[in-house]
N, C-alpha and C positions, 0 to 999 in steps of 0.2 A: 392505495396505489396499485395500476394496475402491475400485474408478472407479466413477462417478456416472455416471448418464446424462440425456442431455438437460439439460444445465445452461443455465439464461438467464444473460446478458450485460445487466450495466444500466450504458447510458453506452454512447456511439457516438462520442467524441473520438477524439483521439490516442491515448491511454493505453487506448484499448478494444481498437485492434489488436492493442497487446502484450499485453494480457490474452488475447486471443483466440490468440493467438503462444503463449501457453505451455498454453492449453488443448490447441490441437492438437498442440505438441508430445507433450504426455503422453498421449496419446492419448483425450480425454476430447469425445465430442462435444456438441455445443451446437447446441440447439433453435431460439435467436433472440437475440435484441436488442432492448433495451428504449430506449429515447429520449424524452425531454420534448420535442424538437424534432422538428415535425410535416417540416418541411423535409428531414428525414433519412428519413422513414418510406417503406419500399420499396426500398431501396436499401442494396447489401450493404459490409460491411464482410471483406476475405479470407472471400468464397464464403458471410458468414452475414449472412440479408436482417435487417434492422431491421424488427422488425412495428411495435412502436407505443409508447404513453406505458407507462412505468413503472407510473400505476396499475390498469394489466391486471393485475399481477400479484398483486392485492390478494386475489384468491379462490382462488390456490395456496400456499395454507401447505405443502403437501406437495414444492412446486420444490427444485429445487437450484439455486442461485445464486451470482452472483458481483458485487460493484459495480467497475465500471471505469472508476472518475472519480479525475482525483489532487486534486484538490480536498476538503482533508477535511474542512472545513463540511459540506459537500454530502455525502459518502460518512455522516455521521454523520445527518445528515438522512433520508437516505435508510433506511439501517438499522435507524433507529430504526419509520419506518412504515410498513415489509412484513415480515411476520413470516414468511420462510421458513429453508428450508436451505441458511444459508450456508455454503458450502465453502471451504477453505485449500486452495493451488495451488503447486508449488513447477514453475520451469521445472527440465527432466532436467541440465541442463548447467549448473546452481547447484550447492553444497555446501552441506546444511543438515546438522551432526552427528546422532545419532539421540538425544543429549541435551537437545536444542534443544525447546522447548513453543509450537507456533504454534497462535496463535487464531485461529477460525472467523472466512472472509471476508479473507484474510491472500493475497497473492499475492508471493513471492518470483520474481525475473524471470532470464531468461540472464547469467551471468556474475558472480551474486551469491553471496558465503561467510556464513554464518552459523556461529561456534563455539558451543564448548561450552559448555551448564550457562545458554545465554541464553535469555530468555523475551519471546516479542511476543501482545502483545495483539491485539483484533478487528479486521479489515478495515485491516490495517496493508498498507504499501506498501514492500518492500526492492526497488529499482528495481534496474536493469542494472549489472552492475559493483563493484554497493556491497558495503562489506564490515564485516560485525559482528562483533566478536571476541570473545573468550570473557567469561561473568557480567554480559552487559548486560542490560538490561529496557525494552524497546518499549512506551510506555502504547498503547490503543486509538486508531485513527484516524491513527498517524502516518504518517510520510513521509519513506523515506531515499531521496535524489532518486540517479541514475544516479552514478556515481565516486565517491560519499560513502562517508568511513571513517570507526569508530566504535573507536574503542580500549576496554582492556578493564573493566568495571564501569561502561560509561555509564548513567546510567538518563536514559530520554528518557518526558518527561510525556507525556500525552493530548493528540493533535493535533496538536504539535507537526512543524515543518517543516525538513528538514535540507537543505539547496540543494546542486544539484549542484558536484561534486567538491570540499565541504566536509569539514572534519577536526575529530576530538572528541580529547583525551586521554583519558587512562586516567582514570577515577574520577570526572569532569563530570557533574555532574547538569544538562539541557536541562529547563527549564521548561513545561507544559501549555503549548499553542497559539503557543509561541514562533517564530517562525522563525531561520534561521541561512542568512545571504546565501549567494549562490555563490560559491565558493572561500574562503570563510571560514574561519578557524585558531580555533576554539575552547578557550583554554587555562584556564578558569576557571568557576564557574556559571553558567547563564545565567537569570535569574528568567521567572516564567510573564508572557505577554502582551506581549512585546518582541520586537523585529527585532533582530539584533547582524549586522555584517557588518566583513569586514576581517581583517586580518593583527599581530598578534593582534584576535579580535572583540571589538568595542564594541559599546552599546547605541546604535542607531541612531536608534529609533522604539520608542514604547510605545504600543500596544493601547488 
């Protein structure tokens, strides 16, 4: 597969370093950094300066891109109103099978396993550590946070949120825009638009 050059960075957080972390791992370099926060503007992030707001980039349909917000309102927000080329990232020191179908805008981070025959949608987030195992299905926009495990036939909705070093069984269907607290034991469905947290998880809070 060929690398991409000059890819912009949108989002200047936390989660923009390790984005930025696994771009230079793979050796793909990056032009700039995009930010709504003028506060940030000039000032680099690992050696790449922050030029400015996001809607600069409104007249490079032709960029290559990446959004580096874990926030996935905001990642879907955003996606939706710059129309470039978003690019899928895997850090070198992850394991994605070569059965695996990752959607454009998708960043897999260090220390992440992805099996076989699973499928993740757009601008999804497999954070540090976490691990997917075989026949799951990623909707667009989610979020599997750092030490999160996914056992095997998850299907996780759209947006949906999986808190660090949370656990799914095998066959769990995760709810659209649900979340699942940190350290969470997931042993049953979890419907769309609810928080579940706990050991086994409950529904904590509804949407």
């Amino acid at each position: 597969m060929m690398r991409p050059h000059n890819v912009f960075v949108i989002g200047a957080g936390g989660h923009a370093a390790v984005v930025i972390s696994v771009l230079q791992e793979c050796g793909i370099s990056i032009a700039g950094v995009f930010d709504d926060d003028s506060a940030r503007w000039g000032i680099e992030i690992l050696g790449v300066k922050i030029i400015g707001p996001s809607r600069e980039l409104q007249q490079e349909s032709a960029a290559s891109a990446v959004i580096a917000i874990g926030h996935n309102r905001t990642r879907q927000k955003i996606a939706a109103s710059l129309a470039l080329n978003w690019i899928s990232v895997v850090h070198p020191r992850a394991y994605v099978h070569h059965s695996v179908v990752l959607g454009p805008g998708t960043v897999v981070c260090a220390g992440a396993v992805i099996q076989p025959r699973t499928v993740v949608g757009e601008h999804v987030i497999v954070n540090t550590g976490a691990t997917v195992d075989h026949d799951c299905a990623l909707g667009d926009y989610t979020h599997v946070a750092p030490g999160a495990h996914l056992a095997g036939a998850v299907q996780v909705g759209e947006g949906a949120m999986l808190g660090i070093g949370s656990a799914v069984i095998q066959g769990v269907r995760i709810g659209s825009w649900a979340m699942v607290g940190a350290g969470a034991a997931v042993v049953r469905d979890v419907p769309d638009l609810v928080t579940v947290t706990g050991v086994p998880a409950r529904i904590k809070e509804i949407k």
